[in-house]
TIMI-2910 file (N, C-alpha, C, CB; in pm, 1 decimal, decimal comma, always signed):
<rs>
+----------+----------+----------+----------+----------+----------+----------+----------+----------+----------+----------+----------+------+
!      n_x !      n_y !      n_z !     ca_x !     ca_y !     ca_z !      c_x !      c_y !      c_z !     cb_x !     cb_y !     cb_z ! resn !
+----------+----------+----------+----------+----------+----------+----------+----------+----------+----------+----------+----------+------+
! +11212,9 !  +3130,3 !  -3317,8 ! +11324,3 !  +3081,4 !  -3237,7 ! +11294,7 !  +3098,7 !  -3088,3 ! +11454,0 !  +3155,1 !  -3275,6 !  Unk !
! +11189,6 !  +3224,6 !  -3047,3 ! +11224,7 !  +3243,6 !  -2939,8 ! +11104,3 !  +3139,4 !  -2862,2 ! +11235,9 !  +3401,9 !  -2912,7 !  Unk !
! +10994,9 !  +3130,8 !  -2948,5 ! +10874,7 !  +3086,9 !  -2867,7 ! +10959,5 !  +2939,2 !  -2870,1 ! +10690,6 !  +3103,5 !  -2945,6 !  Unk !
! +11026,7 !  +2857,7 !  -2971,2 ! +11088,9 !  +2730,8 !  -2942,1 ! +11170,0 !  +2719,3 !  -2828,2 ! +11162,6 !  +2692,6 !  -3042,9 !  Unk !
! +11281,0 !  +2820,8 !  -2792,3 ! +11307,5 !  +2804,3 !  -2648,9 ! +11242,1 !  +2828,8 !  -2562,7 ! +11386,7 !  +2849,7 !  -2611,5 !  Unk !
! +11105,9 !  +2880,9 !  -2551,7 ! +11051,1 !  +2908,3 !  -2447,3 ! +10983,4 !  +2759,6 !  -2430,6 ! +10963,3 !  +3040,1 !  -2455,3 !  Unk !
! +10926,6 !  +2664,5 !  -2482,3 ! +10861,9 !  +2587,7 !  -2479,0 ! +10974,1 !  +2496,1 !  -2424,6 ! +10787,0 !  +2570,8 !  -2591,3 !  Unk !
! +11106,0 !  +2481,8 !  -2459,6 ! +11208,3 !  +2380,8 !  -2446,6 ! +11176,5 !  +2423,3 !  -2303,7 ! +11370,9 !  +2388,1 !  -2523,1 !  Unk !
! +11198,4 !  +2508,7 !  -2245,4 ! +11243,5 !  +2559,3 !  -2113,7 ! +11135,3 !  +2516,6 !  -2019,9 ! +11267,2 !  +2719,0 !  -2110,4 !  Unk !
! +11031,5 !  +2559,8 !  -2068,4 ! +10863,9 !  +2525,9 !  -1993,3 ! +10841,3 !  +2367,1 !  -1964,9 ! +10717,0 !  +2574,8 !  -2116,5 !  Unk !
! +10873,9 !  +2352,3 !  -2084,4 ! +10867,1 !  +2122,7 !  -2091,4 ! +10983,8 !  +2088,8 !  -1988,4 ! +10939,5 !  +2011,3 !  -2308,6 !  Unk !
! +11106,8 !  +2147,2 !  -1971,8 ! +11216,3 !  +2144,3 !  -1865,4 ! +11191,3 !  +2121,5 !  -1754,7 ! +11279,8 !  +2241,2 !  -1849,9 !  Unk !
! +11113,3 !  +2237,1 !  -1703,1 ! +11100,2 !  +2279,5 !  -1556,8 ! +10956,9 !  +2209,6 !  -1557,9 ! +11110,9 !  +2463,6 !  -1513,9 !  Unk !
! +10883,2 !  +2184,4 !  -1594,5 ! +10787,7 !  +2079,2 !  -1556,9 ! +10817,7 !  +1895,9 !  -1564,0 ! +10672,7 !  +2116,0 !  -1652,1 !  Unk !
! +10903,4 !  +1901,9 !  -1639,6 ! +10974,2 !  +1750,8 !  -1581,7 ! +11091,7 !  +1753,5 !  -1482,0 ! +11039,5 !  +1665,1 !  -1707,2 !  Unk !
! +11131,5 !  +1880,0 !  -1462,0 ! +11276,6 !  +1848,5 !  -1321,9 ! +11214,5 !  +1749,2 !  -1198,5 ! +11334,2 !  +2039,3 !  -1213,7 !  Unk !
! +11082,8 !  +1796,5 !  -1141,6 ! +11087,7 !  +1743,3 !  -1029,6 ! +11048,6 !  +1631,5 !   -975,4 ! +11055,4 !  +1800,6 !   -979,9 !  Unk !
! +10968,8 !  +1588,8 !  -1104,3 ! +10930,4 !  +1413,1 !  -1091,8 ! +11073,8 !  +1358,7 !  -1127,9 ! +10790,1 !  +1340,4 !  -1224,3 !  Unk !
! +11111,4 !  +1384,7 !  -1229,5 ! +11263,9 !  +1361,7 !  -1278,2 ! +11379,0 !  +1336,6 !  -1190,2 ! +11307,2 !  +1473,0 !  -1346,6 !  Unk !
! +11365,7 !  +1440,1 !  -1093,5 ! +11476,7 !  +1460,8 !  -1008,1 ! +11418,1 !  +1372,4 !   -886,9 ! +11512,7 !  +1627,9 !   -975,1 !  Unk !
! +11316,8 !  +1316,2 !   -852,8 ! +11272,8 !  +1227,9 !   -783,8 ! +11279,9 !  +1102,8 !   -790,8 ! +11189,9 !  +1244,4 !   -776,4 !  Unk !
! +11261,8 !  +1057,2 !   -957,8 ! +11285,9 !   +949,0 !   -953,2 ! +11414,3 !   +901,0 !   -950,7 ! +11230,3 !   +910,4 !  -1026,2 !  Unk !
! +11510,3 !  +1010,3 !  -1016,0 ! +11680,2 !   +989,0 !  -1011,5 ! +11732,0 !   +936,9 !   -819,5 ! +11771,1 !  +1193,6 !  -1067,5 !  Unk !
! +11650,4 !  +1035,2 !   -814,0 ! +11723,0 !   +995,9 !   -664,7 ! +11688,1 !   +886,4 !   -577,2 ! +11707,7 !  +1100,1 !   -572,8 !  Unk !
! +11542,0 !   +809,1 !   -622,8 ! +11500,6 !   +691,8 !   -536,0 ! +11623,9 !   +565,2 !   -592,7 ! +11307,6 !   +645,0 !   -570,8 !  Unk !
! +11563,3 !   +607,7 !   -723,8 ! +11685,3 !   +474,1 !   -755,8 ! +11844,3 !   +502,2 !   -715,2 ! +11695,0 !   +441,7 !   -939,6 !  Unk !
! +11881,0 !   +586,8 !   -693,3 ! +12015,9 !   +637,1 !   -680,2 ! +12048,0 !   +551,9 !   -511,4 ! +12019,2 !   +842,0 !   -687,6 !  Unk !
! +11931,6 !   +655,9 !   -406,7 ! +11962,6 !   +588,7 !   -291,7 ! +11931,7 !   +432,9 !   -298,0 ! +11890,1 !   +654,3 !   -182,7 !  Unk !
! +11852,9 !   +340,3 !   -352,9 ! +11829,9 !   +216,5 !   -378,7 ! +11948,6 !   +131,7 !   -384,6 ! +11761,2 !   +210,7 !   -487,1 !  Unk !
! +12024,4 !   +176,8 !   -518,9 ! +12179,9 !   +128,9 !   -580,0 ! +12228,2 !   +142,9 !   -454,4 ! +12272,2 !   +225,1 !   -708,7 !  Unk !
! +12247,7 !   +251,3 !   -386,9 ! +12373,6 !   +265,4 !   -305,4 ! +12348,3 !   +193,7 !   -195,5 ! +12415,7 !   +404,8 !   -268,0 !  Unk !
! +12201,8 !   +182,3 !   -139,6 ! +12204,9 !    +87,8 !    +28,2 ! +12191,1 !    -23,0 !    -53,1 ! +12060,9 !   +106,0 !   +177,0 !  Unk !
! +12189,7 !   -117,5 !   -158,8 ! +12189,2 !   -216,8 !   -232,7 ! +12351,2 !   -261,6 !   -209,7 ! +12133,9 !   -179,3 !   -381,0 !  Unk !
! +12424,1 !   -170,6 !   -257,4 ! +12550,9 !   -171,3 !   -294,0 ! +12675,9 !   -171,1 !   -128,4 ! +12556,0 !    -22,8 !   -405,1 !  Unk !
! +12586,0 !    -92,7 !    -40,2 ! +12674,5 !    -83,5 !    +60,2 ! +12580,7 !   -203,5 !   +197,0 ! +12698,0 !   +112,0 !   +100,2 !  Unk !
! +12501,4 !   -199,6 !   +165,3 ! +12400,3 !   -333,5 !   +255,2 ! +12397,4 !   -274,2 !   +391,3 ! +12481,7 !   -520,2 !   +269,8 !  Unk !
! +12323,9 !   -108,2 !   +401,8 ! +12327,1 !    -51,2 !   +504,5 ! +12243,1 !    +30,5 !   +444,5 ! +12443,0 !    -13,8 !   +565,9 !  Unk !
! +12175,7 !    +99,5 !   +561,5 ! +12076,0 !   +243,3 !   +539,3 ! +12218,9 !   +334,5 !   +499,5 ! +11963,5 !   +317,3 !   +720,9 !  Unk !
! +12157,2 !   +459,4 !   +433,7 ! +12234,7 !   +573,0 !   +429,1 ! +12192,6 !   +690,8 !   +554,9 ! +12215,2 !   +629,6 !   +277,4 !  Unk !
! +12342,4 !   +760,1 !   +554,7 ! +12301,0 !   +848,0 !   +706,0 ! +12256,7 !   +962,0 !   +614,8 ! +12448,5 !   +897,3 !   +846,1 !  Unk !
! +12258,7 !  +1069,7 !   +665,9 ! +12142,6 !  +1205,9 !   +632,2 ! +12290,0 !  +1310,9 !   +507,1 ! +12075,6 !  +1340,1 !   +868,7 !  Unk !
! +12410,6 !  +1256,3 !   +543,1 ! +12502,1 !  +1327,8 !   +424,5 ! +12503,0 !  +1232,4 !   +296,5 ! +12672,8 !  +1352,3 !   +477,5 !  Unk !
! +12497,1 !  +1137,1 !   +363,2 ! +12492,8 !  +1097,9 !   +214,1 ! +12364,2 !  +1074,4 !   +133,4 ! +12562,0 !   +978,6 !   +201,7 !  Unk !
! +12262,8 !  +1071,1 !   +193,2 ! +12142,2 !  +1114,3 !   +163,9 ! +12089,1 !  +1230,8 !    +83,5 ! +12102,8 !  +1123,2 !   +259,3 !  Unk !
! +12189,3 !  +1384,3 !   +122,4 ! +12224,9 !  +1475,6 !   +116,5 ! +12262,3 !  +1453,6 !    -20,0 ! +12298,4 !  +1512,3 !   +211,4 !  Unk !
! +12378,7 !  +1372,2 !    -69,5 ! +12480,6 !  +1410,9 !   -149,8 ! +12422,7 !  +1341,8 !   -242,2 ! +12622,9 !  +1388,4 !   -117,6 !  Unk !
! +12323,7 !  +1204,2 !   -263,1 ! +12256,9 !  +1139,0 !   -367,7 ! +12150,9 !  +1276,5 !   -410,7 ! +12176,1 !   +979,6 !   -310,0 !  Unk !
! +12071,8 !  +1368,9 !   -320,5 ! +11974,7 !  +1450,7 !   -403,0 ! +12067,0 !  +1525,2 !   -481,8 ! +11871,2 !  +1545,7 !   -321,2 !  Unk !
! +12157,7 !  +1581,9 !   -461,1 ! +12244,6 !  +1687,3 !   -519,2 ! +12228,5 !  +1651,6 !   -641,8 ! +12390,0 !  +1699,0 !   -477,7 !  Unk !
! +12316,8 !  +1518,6 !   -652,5 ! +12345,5 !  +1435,9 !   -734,8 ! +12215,0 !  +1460,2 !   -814,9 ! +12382,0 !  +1299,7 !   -679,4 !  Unk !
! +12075,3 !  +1375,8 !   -807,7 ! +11972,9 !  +1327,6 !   -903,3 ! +11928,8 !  +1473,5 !   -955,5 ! +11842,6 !  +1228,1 !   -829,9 !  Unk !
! +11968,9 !  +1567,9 !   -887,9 ! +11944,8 !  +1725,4 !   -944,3 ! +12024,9 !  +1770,2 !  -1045,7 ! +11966,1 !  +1831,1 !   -841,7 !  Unk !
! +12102,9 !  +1717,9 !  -1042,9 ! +12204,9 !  +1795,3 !  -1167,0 ! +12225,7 !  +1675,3 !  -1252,7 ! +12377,1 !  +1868,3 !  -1110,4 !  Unk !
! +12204,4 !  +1544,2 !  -1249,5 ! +12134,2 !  +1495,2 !  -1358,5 ! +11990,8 !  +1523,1 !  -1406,5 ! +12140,4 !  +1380,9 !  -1342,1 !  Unk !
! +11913,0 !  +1553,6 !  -1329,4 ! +11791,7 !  +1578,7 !  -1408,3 ! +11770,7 !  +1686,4 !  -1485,2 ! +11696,0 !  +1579,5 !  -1338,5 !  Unk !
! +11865,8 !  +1810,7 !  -1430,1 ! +11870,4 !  +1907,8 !  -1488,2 ! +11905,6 !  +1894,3 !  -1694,8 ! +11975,5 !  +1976,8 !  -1389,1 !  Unk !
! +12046,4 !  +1823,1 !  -1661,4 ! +12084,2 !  +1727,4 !  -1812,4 ! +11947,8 !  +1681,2 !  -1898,8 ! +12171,9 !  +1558,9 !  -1765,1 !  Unk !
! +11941,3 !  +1587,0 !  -1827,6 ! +11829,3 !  +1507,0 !  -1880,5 ! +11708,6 !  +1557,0 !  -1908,7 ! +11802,3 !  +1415,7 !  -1806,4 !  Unk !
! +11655,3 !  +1663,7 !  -1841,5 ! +11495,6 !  +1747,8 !  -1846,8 ! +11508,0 !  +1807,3 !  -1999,5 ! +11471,1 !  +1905,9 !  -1705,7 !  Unk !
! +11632,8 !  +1844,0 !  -2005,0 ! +11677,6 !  +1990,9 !  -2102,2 ! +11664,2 !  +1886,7 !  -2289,6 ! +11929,8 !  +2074,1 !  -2040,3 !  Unk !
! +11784,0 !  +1805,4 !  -2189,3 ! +11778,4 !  +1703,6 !  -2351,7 ! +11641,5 !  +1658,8 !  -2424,1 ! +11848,6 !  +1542,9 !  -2325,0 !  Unk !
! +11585,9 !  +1563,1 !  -2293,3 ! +11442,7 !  +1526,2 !  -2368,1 ! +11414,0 !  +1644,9 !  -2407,0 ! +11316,7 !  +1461,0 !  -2284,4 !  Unk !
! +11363,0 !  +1759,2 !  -2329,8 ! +11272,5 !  +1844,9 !  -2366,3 ! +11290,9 !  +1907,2 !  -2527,9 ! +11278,5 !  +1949,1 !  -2257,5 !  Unk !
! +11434,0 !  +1933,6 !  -2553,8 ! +11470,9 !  +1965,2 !  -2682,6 ! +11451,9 !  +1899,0 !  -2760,9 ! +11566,3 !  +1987,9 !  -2702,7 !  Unk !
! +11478,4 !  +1762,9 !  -2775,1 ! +11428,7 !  +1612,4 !  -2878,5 ! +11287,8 !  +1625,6 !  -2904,6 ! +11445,7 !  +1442,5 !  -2795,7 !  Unk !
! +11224,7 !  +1634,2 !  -2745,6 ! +11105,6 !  +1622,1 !  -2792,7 ! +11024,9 !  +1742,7 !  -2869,8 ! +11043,1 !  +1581,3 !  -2688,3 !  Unk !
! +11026,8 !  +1864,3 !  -2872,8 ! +11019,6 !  +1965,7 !  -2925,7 ! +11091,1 !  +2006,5 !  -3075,4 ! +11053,0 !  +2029,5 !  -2830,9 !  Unk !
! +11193,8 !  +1959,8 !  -3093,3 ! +11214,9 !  +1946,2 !  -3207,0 ! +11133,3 !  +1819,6 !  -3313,5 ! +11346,4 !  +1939,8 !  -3192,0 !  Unk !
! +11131,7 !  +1721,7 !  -3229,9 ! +11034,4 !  +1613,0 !  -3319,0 ! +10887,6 !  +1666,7 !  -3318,5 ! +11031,0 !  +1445,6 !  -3246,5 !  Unk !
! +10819,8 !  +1746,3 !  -3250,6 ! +10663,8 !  +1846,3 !  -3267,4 ! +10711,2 !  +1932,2 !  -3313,2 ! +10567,8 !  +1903,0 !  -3146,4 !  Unk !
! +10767,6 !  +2025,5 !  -3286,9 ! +10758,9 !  +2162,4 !  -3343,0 ! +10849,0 !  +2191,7 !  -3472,9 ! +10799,4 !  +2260,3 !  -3231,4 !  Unk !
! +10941,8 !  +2112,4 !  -3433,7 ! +11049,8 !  +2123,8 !  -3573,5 ! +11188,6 !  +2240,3 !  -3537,1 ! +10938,8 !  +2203,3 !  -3736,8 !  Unk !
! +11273,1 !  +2211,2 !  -3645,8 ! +11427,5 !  +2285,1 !  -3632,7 ! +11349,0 !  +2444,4 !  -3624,3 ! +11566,1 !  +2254,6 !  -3806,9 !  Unk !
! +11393,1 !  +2534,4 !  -3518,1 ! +11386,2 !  +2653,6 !  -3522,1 ! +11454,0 !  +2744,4 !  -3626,0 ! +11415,7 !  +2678,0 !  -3417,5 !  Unk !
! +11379,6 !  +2825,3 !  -3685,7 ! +11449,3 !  +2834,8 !  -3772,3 ! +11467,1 !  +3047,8 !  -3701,7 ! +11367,7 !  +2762,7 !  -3945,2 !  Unk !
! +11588,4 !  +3098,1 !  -3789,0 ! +11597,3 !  +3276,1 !  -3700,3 ! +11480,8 !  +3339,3 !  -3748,6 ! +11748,1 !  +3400,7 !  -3747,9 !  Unk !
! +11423,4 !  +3323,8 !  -3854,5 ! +11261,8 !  +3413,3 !  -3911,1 ! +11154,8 !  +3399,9 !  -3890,3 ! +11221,4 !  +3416,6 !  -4022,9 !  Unk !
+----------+----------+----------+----------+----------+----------+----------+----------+----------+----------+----------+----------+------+
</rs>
């Protein structure tokens, strides 16, 4: 059980930051798309926040899917 969360966690934090990079290009993209203006430096600000705490979601999920489809259901023994 424990080495399975450790691996969930490891596969996590090695996809946050491409993850959280790409969340946020497209994020600011949509929005000067959407508002037909550059963004100033807060809201710039407030899209990384943003692609961070989705990626955080998203790192955790894949990482568990994918670890459960290799490694399999953890089992307590």
């Amino acid at each position: 059980m424990l080495n399975f969360i450790i691996w969930v966690l490891l596969l996590a934090a090695l996809l946050f930051w491409p993850m959280s990079k790409l969340v946020f290009v497209l994020s600011v993209r949509r929005l000067q798309r959407k508002l037909a203006r550059d963004l100033n430096e807060s809201e710039v600000a407030g899209q990384m926040n943003r692609a961070r705490i989705i990626s955080v979601f998203v790192s955790v999920l894949f990482s568990y899917l994918y670890n459960l489809s290799t490694i399999g259901m953890p089992t307590g023994g």
